[in-house]
C-alpha positions as CSV (number, residue, x, y, z in Angstrom):
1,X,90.5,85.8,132.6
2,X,92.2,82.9,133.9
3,X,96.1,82.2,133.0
4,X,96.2,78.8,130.4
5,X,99.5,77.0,130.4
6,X,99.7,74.4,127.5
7,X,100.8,71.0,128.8
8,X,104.7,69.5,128.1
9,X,103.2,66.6,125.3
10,X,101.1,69.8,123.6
11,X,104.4,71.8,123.2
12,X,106.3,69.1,121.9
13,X,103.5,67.9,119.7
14,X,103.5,71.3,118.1
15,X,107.7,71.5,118.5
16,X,107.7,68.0,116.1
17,X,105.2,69.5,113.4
18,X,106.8,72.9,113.4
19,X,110.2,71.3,112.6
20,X,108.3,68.2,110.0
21,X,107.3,71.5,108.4
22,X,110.5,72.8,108.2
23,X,112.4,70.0,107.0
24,X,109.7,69.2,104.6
25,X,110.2,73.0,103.3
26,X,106.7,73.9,104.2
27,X,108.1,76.6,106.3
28,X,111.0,78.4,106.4
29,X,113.5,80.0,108.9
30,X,113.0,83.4,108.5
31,X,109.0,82.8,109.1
32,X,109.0,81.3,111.7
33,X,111.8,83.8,113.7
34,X,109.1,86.7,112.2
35,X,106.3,84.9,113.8
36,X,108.2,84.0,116.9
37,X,108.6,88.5,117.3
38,X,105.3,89.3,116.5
39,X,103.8,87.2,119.0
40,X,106.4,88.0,121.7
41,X,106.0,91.6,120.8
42,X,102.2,91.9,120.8
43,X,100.0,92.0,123.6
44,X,96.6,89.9,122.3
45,X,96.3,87.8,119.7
46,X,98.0,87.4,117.0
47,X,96.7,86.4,113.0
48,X,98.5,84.0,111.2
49,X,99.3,86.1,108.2
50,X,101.2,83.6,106.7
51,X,98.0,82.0,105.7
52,X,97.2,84.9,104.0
53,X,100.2,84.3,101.3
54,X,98.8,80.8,100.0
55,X,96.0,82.3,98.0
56,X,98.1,84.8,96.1
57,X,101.1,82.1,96.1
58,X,98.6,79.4,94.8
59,X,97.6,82.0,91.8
60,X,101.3,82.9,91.3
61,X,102.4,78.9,91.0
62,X,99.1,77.9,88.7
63,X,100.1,81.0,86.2
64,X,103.4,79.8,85.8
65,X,103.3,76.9,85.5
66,X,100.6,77.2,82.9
67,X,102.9,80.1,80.9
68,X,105.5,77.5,80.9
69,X,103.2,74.8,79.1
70,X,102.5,77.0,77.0
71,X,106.3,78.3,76.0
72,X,107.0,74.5,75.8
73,X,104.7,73.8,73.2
74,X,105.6,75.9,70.7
């Protein structure tokens, strides 16, 4: 398999919307330094396991804020 080397305006394309993200809150510190040590630690490739929070965290911020609608109205 031949070695791919991602070109200077791809890495700071993805260096710009890593950090937009961050600022923005959409991603956090701690992720991204767990991400950084998985990848550097595996040989392969690597899931992106964060996706894998949104359903339960979409499910988690719907019930909430529905039980809170509810408290509020009575």
């Amino acid at each position: 398999m031949e070695s791919l080397r991602a070109a200077d305006a791809d890495r700071h394309d993805i260096a710009e919307r890593l950090k937009t993200a961050l600022d923005e809150g959409r991603l956090s510190l701690g992720v991204l330094v767990v991400w950084a040590l998985v990848t550097a630690t595996v040989d392969g490739a690597v899931h992106p396991w964060p996706v894998w929070l949104l359903v339960p965290g979409a499910a988690l911020a719907v019930t909430t804020v529905g039980v809170q609608t509810i408290r509020r109205r009575r």
